[in-house]
C-alpha positions in Angstrom: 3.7 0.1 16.7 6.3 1.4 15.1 4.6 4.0 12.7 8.0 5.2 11.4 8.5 2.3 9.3 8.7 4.5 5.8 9.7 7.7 7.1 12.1 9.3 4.3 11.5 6.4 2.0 9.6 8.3 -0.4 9.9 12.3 -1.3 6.9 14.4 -1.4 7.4 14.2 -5.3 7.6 10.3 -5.5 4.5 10.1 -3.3 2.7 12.3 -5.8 3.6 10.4 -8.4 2.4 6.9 -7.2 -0.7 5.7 -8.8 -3.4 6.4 -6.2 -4.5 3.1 -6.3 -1.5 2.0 -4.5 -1.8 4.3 -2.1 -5.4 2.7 -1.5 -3.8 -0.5 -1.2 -1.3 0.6 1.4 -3.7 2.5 3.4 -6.1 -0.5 3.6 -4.0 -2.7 4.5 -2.7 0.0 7.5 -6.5 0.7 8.6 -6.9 -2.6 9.1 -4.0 -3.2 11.3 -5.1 -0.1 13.3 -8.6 -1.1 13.8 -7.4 -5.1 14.3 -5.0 -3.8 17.1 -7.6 -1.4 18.6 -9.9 -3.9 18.7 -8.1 -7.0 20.8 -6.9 -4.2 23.0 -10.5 -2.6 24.0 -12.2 -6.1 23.8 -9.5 -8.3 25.2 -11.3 -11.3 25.1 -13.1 -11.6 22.0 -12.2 -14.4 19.9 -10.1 -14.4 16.3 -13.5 -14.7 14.9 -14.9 -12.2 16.1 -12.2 -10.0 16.0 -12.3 -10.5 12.3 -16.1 -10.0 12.3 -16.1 -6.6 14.0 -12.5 -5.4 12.0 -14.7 -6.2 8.6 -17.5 -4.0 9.5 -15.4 -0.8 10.2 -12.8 -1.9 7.1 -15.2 -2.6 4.1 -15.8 -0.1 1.2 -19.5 1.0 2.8 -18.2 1.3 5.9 -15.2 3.9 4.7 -17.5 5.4 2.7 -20.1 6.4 5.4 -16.6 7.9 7.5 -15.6 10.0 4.5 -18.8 11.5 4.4 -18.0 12.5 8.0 -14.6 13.6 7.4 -15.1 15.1 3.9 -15.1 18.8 4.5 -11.8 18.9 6.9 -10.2 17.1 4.0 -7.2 19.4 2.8 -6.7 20.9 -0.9 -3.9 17.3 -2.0 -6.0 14.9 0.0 -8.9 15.9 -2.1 -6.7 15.7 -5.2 -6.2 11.7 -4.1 -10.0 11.4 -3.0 
């Protein structure tokens, strides 16, 4: 995966700027490519259903919601700012 897809596309400053809304949007859409991907390659032969089934259940709102309250505290000072 080639995670370097936006590298020097934005500046610190025009990242700061963006509504953090967007940023949602984009880092949704991400997750969900990470978890589909993770998925089909540690359960190889689970169907496209099921794939899609499991990929919801870590992806939805709840479910994000239970990891930041894991995660919260190692949060740093501008991640909280977006949070």
């Amino acid at each position: 995966m080639n995670f370097q897809l936006l590298k020097g596309k934005f500046t610190l400053e025009e990242i700061k700027q963006l509504n953090p809304l967007v940023l949602a949007l984009i880092g949704d859409a991400v997750y969900e490519v990470f978890i589909r991907t993770y998925l089909v390659e540690k359960n190889r032969g689970l169907n496209v259903h099921k794939v899609h089934v499991k990929t919801v259940s870590y992806v939805k709102a709840k479910a994000q919601s239970e990891y930041m309250k894991i995660i919260i505290d190692d949060l740093e000072d501008d991640e909280m700012a977006i949070f």
